[in-house]
RORO-490649 format. One line per field, with one value per residue (C-alpha): x, y, z; residue number from 1; residue in three letters. Coordinates in nm, 2 decimals, padded with zeros to 4 digits. Example, Ala and Ser with C-alpha at 12.3 -4.5 7.8 and 13.67 -1.06 7.14 Angstrom:
BEGIN
c1	(01.23/01.37);
c2	(-00.45/-00.11);
c3	(00.78/00.71);
num	(1/2);
residu	(ALA/SER);
end
This chain:
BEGIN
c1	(45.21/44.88/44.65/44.27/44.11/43.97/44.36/44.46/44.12/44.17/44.58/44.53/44.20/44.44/44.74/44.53/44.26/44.28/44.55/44.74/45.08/44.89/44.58/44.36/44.22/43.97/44.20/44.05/44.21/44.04/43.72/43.71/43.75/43.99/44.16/44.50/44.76/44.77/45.14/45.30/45.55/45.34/45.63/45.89/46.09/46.01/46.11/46.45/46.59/46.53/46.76/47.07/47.04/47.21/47.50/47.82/47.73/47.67/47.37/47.44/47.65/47.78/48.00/48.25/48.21/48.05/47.81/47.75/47.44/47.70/47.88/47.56/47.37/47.74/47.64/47.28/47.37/47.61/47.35/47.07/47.30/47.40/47.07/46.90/47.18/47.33/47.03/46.78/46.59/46.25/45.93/45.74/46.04/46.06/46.42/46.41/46.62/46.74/47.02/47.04/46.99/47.31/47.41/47.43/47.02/46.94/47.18/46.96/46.61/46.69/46.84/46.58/46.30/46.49/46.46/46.08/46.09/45.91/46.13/46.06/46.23/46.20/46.24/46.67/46.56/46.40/46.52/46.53/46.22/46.06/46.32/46.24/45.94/45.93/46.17/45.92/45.60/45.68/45.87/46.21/46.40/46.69/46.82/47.02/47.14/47.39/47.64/47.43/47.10/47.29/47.40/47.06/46.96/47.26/47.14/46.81/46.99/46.97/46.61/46.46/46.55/46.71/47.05/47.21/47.40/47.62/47.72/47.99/48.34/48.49/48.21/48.34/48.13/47.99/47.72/47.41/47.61/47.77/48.01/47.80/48.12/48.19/47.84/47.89/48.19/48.05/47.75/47.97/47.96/47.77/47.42/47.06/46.74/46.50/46.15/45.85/45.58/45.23/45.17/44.94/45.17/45.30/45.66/45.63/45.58/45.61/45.61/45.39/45.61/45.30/45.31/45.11/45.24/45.42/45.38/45.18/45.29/45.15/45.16/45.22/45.16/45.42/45.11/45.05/45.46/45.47/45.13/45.26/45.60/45.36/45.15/45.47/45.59/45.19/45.24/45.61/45.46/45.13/45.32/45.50/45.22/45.06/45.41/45.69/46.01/46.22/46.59/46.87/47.08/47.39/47.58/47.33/47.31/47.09/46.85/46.98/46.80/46.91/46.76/46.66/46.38/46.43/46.42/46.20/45.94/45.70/45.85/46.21/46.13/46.04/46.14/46.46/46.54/46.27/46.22/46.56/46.68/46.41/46.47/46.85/46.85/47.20/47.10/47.24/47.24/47.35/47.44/47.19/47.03/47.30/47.18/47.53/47.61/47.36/47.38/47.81/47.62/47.41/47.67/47.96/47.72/47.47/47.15/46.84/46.58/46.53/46.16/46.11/45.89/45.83/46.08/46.35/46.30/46.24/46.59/46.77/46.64/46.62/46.98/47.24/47.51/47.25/47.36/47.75/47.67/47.57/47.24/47.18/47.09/46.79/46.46/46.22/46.17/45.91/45.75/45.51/45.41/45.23/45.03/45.24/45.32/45.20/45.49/45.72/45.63/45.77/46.03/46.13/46.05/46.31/46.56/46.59/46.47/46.16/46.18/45.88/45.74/45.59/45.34/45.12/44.90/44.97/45.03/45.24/44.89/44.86/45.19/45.25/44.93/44.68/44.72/45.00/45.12/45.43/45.50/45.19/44.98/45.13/45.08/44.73/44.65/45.02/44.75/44.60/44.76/44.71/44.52/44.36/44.49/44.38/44.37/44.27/43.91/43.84/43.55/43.47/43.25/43.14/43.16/42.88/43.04/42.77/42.91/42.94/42.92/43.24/43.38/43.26/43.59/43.49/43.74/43.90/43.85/44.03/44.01/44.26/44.49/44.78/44.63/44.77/44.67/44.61/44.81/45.07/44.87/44.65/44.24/44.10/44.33/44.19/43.82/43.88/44.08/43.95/43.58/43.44/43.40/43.73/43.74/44.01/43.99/44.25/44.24/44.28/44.03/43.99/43.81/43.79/43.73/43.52/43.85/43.93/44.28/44.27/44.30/44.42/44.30/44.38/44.39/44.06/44.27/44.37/44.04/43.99/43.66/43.61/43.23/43.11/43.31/43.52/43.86/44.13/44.50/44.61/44.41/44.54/44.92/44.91/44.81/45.08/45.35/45.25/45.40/45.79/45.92/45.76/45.98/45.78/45.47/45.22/44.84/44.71/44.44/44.46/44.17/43.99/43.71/43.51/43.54/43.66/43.95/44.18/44.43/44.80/45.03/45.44/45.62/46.04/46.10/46.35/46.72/46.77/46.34/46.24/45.81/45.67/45.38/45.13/45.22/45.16/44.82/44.68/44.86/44.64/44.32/44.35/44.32/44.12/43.77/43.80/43.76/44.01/44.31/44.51/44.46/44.84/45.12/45.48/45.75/46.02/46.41/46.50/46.36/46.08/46.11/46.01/45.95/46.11/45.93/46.08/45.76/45.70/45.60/45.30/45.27/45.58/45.54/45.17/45.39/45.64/45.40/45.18/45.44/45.62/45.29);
c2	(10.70/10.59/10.49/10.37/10.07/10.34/10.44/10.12/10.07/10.41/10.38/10.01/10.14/10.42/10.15/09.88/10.10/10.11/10.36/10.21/09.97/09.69/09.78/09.42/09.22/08.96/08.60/08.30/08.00/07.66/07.81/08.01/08.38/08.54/08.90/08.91/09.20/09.35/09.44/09.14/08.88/08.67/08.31/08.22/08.27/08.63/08.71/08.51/08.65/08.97/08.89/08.94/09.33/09.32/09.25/09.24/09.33/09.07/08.85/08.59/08.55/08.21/08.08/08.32/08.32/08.55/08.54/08.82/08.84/08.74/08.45/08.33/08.34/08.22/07.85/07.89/07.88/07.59/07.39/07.44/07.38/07.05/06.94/07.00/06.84/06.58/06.49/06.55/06.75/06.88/07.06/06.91/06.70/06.65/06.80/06.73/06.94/06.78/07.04/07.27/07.62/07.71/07.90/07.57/07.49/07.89/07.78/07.44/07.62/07.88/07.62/07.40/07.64/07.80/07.47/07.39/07.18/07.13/07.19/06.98/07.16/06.85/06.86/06.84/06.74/06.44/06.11/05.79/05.71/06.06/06.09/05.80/05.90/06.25/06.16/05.86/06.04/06.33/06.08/06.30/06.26/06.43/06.46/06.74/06.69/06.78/06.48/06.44/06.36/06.13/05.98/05.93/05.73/05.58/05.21/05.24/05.46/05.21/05.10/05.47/05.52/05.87/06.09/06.26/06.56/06.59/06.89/06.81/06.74/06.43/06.33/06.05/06.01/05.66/05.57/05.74/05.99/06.29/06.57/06.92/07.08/06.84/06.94/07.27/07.23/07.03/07.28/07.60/07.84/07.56/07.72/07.55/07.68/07.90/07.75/07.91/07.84/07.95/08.12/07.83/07.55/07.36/07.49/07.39/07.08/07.20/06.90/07.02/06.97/06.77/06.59/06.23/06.03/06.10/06.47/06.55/06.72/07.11/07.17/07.54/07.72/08.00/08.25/08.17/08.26/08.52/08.64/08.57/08.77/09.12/09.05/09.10/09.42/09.54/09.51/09.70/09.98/10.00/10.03/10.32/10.53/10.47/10.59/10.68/10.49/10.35/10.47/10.24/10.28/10.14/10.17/09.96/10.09/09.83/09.54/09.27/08.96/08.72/08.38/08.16/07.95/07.67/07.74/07.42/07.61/07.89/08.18/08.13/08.01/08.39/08.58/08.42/08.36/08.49/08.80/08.95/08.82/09.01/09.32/09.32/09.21/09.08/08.72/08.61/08.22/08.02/07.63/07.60/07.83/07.96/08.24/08.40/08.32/08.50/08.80/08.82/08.78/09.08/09.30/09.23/09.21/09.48/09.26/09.52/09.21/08.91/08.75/08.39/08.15/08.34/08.09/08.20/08.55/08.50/08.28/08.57/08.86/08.70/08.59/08.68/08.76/08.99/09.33/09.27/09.30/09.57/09.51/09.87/09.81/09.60/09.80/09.48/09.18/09.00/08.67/08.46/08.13/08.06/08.28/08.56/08.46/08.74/08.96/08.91/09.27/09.39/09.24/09.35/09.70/09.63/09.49/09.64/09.99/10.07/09.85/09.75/09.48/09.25/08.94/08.71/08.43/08.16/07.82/07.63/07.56/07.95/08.01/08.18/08.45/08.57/08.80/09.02/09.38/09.55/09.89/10.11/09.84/09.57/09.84/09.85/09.49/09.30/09.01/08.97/08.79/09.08/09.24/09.03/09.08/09.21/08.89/08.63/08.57/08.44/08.27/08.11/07.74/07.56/07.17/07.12/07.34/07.60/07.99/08.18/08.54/08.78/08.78/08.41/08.21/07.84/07.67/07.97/07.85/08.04/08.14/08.32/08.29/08.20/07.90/07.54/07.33/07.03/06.78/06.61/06.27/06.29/06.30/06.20/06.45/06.73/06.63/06.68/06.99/07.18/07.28/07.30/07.65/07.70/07.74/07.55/07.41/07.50/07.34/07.63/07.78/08.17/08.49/08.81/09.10/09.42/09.59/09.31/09.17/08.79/08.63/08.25/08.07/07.69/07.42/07.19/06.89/07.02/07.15/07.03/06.93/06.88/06.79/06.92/07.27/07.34/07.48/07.63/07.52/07.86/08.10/07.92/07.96/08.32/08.37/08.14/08.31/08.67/08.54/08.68/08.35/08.10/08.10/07.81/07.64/07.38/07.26/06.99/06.74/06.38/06.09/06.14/05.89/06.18/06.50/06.31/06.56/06.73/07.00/06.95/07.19/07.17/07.49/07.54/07.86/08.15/08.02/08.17/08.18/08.07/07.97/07.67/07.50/07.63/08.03/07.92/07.77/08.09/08.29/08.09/08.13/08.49/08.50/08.25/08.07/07.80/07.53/07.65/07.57/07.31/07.04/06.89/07.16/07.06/07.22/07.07/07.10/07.10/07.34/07.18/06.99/07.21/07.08/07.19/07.50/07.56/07.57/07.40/07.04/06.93/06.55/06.54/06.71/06.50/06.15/06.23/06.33/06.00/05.78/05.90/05.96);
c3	(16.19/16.22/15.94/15.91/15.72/15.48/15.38/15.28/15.07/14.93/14.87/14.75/14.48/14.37/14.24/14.14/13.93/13.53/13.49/13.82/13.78/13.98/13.74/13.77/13.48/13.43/13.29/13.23/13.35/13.29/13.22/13.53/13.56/13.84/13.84/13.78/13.78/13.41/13.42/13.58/13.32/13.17/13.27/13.50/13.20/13.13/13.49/13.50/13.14/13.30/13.54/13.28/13.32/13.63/13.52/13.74/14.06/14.40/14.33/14.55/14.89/15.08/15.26/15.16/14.81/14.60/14.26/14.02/13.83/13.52/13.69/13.83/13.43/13.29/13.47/13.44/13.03/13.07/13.26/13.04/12.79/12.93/13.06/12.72/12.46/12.67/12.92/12.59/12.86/12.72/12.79/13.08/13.19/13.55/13.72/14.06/14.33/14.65/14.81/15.15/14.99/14.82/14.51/14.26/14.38/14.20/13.94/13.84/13.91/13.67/13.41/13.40/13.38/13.06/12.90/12.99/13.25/13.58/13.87/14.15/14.45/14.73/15.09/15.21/15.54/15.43/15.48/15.26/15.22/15.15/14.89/14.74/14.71/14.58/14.25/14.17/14.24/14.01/13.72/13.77/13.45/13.60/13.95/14.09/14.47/14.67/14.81/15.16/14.98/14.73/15.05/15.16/14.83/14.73/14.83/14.59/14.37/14.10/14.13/14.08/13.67/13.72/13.62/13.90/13.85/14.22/14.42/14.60/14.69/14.60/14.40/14.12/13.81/13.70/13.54/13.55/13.78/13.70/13.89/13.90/13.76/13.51/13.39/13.34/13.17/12.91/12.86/12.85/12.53/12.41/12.24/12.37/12.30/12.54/12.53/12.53/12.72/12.81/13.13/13.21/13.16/13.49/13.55/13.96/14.15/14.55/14.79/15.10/15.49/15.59/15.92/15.86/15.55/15.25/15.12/14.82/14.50/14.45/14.09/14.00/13.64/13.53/13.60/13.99/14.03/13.83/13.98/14.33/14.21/14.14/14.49/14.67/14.48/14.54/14.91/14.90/14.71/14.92/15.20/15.00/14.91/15.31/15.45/15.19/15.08/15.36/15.32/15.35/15.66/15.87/15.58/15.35/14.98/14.83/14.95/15.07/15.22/15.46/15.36/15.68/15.49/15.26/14.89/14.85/14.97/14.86/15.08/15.07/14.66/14.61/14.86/14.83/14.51/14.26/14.40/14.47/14.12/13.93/14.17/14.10/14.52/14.68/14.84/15.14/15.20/15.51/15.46/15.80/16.05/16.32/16.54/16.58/16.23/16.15/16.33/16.15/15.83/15.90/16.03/15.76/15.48/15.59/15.56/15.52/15.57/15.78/15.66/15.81/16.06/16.41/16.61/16.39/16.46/16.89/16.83/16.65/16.85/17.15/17.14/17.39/17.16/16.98/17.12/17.03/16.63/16.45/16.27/16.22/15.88/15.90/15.80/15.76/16.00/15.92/16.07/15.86/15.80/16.16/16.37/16.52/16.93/17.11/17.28/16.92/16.81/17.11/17.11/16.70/16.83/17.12/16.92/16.61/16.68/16.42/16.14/15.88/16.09/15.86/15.87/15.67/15.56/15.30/15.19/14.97/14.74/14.72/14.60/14.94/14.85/15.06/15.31/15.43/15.63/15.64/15.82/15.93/15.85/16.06/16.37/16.33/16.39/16.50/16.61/16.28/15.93/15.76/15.44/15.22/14.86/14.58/14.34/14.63/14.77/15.10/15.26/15.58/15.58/15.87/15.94/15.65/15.36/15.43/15.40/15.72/15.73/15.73/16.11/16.16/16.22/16.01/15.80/15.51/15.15/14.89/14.54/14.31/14.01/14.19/14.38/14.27/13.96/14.17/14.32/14.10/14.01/14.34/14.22/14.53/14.68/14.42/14.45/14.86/14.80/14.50/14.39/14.04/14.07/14.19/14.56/14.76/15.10/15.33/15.63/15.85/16.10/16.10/15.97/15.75/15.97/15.83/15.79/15.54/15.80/15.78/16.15/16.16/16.48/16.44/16.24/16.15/16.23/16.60/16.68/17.01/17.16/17.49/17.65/17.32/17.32/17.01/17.12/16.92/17.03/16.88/17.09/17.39/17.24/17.18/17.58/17.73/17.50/17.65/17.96/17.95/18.07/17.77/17.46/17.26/17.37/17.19/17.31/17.17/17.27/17.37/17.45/17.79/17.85/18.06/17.82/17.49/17.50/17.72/17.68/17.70/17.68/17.64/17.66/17.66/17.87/17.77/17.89/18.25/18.30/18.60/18.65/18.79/18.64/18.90/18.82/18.43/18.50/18.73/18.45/18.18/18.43/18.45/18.11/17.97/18.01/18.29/18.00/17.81/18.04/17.96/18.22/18.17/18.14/18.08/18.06/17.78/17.90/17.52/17.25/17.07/16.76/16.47/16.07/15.72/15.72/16.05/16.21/16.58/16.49/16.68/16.65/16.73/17.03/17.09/16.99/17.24/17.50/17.45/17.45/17.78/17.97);
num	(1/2/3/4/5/6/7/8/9/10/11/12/13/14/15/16/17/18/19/20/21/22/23/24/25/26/27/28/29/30/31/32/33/34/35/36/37/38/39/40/41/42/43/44/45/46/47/48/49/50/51/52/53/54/55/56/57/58/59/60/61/62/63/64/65/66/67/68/69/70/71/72/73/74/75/76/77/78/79/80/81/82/83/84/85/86/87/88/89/90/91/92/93/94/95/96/97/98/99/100/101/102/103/104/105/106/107/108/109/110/111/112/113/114/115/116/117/118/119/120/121/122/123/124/125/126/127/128/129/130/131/132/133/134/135/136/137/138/139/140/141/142/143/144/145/146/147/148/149/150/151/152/153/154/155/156/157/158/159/160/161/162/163/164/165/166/167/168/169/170/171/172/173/174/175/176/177/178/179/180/181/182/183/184/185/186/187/188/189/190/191/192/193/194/195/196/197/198/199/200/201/202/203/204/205/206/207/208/209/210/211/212/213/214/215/216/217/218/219/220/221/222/223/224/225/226/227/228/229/230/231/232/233/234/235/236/237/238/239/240/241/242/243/244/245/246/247/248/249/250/251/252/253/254/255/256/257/258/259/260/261/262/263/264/265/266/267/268/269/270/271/272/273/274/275/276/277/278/279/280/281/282/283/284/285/286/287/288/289/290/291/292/293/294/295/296/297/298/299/300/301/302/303/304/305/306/307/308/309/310/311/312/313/314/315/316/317/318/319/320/321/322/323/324/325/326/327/328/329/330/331/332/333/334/335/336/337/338/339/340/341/342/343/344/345/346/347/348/349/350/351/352/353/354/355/356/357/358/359/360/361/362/363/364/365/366/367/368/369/370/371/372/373/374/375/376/377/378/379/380/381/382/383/384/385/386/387/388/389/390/391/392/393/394/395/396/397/398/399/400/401/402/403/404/405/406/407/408/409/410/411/412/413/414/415/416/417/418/419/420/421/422/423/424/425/426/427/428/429/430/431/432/433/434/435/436/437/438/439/440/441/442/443/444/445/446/447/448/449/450/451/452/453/454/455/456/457/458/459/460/461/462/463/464/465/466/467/468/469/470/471/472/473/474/475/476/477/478/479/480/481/482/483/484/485/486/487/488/489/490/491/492/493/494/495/496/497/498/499/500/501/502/503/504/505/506/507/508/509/510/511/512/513/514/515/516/517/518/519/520/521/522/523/524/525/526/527/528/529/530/531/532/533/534/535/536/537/538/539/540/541/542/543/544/545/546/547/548/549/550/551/552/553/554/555/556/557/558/559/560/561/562/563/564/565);
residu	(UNK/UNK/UNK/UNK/UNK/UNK/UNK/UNK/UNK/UNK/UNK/UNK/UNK/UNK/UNK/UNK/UNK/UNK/UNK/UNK/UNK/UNK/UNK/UNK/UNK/UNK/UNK/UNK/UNK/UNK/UNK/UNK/UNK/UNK/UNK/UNK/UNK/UNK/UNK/UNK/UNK/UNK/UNK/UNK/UNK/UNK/UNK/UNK/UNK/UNK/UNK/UNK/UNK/UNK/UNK/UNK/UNK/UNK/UNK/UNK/UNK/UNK/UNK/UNK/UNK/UNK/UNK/UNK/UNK/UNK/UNK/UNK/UNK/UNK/UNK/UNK/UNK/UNK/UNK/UNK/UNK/UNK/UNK/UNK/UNK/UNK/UNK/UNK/UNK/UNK/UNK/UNK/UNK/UNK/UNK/UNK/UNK/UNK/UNK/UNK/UNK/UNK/UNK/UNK/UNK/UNK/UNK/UNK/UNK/UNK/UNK/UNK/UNK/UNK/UNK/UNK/UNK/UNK/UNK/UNK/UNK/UNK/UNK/UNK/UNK/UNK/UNK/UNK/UNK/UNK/UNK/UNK/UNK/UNK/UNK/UNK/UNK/UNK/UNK/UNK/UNK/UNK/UNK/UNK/UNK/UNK/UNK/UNK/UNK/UNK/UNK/UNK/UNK/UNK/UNK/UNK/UNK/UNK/UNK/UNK/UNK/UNK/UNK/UNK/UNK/UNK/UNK/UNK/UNK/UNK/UNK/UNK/UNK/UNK/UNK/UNK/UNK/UNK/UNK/UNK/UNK/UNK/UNK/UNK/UNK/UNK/UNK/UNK/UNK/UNK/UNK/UNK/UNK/UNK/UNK/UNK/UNK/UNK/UNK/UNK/UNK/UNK/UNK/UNK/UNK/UNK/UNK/UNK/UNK/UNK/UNK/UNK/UNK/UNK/UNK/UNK/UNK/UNK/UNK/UNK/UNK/UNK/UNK/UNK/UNK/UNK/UNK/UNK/UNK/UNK/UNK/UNK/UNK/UNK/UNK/UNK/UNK/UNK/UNK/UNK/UNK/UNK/UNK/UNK/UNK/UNK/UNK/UNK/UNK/UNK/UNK/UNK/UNK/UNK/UNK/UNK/UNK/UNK/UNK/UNK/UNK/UNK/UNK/UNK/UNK/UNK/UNK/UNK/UNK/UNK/UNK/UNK/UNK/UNK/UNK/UNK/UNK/UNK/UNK/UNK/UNK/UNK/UNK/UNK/UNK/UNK/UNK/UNK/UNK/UNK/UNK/UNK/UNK/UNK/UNK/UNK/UNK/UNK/UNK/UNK/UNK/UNK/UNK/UNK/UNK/UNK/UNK/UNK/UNK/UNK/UNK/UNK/UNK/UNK/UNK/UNK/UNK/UNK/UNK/UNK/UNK/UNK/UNK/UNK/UNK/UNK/UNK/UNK/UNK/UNK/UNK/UNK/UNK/UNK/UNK/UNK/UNK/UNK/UNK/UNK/UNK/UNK/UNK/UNK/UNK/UNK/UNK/UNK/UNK/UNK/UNK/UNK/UNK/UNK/UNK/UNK/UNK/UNK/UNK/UNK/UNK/UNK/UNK/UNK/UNK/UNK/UNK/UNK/UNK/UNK/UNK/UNK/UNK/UNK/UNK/UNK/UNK/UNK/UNK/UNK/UNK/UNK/UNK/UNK/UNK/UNK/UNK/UNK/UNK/UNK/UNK/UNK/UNK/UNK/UNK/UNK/UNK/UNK/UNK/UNK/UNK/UNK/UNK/UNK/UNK/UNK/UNK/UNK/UNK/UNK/UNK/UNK/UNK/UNK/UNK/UNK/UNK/UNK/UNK/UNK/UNK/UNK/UNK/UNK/UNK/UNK/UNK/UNK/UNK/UNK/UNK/UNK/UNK/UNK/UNK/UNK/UNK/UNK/UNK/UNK/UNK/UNK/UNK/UNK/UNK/UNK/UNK/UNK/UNK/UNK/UNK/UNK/UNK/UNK/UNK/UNK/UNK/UNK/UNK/UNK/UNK/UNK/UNK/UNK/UNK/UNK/UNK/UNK/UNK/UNK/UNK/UNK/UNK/UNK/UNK/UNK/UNK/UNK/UNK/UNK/UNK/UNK/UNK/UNK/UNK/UNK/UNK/UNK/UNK/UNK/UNK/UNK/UNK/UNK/UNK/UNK/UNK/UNK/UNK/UNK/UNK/UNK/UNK/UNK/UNK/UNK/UNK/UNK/UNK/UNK/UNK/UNK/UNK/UNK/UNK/UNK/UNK/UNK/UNK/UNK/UNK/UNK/UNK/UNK/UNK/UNK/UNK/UNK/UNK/UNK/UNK/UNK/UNK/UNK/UNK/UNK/UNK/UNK/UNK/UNK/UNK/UNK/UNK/UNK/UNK/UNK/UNK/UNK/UNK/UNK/UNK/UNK/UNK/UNK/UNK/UNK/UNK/UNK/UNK/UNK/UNK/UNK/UNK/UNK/UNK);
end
């Protein structure tokens, strides 16, 4: 169907007006005013007692095994339990979580938020050091890994004054050190108390995948997640009143998601955890990413939604085995988290028939909010980010902080109730990041089109300049992967001493592709301003490396290129 900028205004007015479900209010936060969704829990704690209604039906699937809603609240209670009386466990308390996403990581989120304290989800694919240093940064009282991570840390163990509470076979308890199972047997029909907390307390300390030193510490309040929670039920029921309800199909009856994010991050935090509990949603984990384990998981469990980075999506969808499972039950794909490659909505539309194509625009210090489109609205601009919502303002600066006007790409500064507290312990940090009056830096480049869709275009960092032009890696990007053969490409600059800059570009073709690096480079000047094209193109023989969020990792790419050249 085709809508109009002026539907989506009207539609979005209609359900966020006074008498609406989304109806917005004024809330003040730290002396500042923002709008905020009237109806939406006021804690994290509202949303997971809520939870309980669902009673005995699938909450979670993995590996074969299966959690009801009343299984899955049965260990929640015995944690808490246990955490609270035997780890004296208390509000503001640090619990930090280092585990692949698995059943017993929703088990101690939910725990530990029921007692007060701030969860600090931290990166599994870390290694030693960044380990390390997430549990002493954030004071963790209590640690709660799985047997890999514990691994990881087991020589400095002693010098970084936590418990650890182990998921795991063949885990032995000593001191300091306990048995995940052991836990909850201590802890069950054992009574705690359910603290109450303000819907501005910190409940959420998210550690950001950056790519030069040690990550930094995003401290959520209960009323950016719960906040965050209502955005995403705005845009489902936009998308409703722009094009109608969706019915299930291929033998679907209810939605279920297929989790390929991390929980340690925003987007697979909610959409893969938060978000399907408070829904009454069936969950669907993998121990790691596997294309074809995937595509069984879809088929057997009849998965209705697969949201995660773009190159997870190409990998699926582009996979050879994809046509030998039945994924007739998918009605949403949707690729966020990095700018959508051009050629991927064709591809969805290929592959899976005509599902709710979704995209969108966030960061961890947004608590994943800003822009998104779903459905008829992803059609009209599949480039774009999406709409900007309702409780977040955008602006573009320049290099000097001055405003630009709508349509101007600059760097995008944000401001709404769901954006972070600050960084955990980090002022310099904050006074770089966060303005009095409330806007935040994001250090992405882009723009707010008069139809209010946000377009992302690069990062500040990788702005390239060559002889005084300013070029944007990402514009470059989206034209190579419109070529059929290129499967993942990056540009980046490195040091000339005639331009300053030049381009480099390292693409990984589509298995069975064949182009040489002269039909790529008249490909690129057909399209693209002499200057623009990259003066280096290689072509990787391995897919490129890619970070926690399971986005294409740049300086690793850059490093790699420098070092060889």
């Amino acid at each position: 169907m085709s809508i109009t900028a002026s539907d989506i205004a009207a539609k979005s007015a209609a359900i966020t007006g006074p008498e609406g479900f989304f109806a917005l209010q004024d809330v003040t936060v730290d002396g500042l005013s923002y709008r905020a969704y009237t109806h939406a829990p006021k804690t994290l704690i509202d949303v997971l007692q809520s939870g309980r209604n669902h009673g005995d039906i699938d909450f979670i699937v993995y590996e074969g095994e299966r959690y009801s809603y009343s299984r899955f609240y049965q260990q929640v209670d015995a944690l808490a339990a246990s955490l609270q009386n035997d780890y004296g466990i208390a509000k503001g308390d640090r619990v930090a979580l280092a585990m692949r996403n698995n059943p017993e990581w929703a088990i101690a989120y939910a725990a530990a938020s029921l007692i007060g304290a701030i969860v600090v989800p931290i990166n599994s694919w870390g290694k030693t050091e960044e380990l390390r240093y997430a549990i002493s940064d954030c004071g963790a009282r209590v640690l709660i890994c799985d047997s890999a991570r514990l691994k990881l840390i087991d020589g400095v163990f002693a010098e970084l004054d936590v418990d650890a509470i182990v998921v795991g076979e063949g885990v032995e308890s000593r001191e300091r050190l306990a048995a995940f199972p052991a836990v909850l047997e201590q802890g069950a029909a054992r009574e705690y108390r359910v603290v109450e907390a303000n819907p501005e307390d910190i409940c959420l300390i998210l550690y950001t995948s950056g790519s030069t030193g040690f990550p930094k510490g995003v401290a959520h309040r209960h009323i950016a997640i719960t906040q965050s929670l209502w955005n995403m039920l705005y845009l489902g029921m936009l998308l409703m009143e722009l094009e109608g309800a969706r019915e299930f199909k291929g033998g679907a009856e209810r939605e279920t998601p297929l989790l390929t994010v991390p929980l340690f991050h925003a987007t697979g935090l909610l959409g893969g955890f938060v978000m399907p509990l408070f829904t009454g949603q069936k969950a669907v984990m993998m121990y790691k990413w596997d294309s074809v384990t995937a595509l069984k998981l879809i088929q057997d469990e009849k998965v209705t939604g697969l949201a995660s980075v773009p190159a997870i999506v190409q990998d699926l969808l582009g996979h050879p085995e994809f046509d030998n499972y039945d994924t007739s039950s998918l009605i949403r794909v949707a690729a966020a988290g990095a700018a959508t490659p051009a050629g991927l909505p064709e591809l969805i539309q290929a592959k899976v028939g005509n599902p709710s194509r979704s995209a969108g625009y966030g960061m961890t210090e947004s608590m994943a909010v800003c822009s998104s489109m779903s459905g008829a609205v992803f059609d009209m601009k599949p480039e774009s980010a999406g709409v900007l919502s309702p409780i977040m303002d955008v602006r573009t600066v320049d290099a000097d902080g001055n405003v630009l006007p709508r349509g101007q790409a600059g760097e995008i500064e944000m401001r709404g109730i769901t954006c972070m507290q600050g960084y955990w312990e980090k002022p310099e940090a904050n006074a770089a990041t966060l303005a009095a009056d409330g806007w935040m830096k994001t250090g992405d480049i882009g723009y707010l089109d008069d139809d209010n869709f946000m377009h992302i275009t690069g990062r500040v960092k990788e702005i390239v300049i060559r002889g005084g032009e300013n070029i944007y890696p990402g514009e470059i990007e989206n034209v190579a992967y419109q070529h059929d053969a290129v499967h993942e490409t990056v540009v980046f600059g490195v040091p000339d001493s005639a331009m300053g800059e030049e381009l480099v570009m390292v693409s990984y073709l589509k298995p069975g592709a064949s182009l040489s690096v002269a039909e790529l480079r008249d490909y690129m000047k057909e399209r693209l301003a002499g200057y623009k094209v990259p003066k280096t193109i290689v072509f990787s023989e391995q897919p490129l490396p890619r970070n926690a969020s399971e986005k294409l990792h740049k300086l690793k790419v850059r490093e790699a290129f420098l070092q060889s050249a």
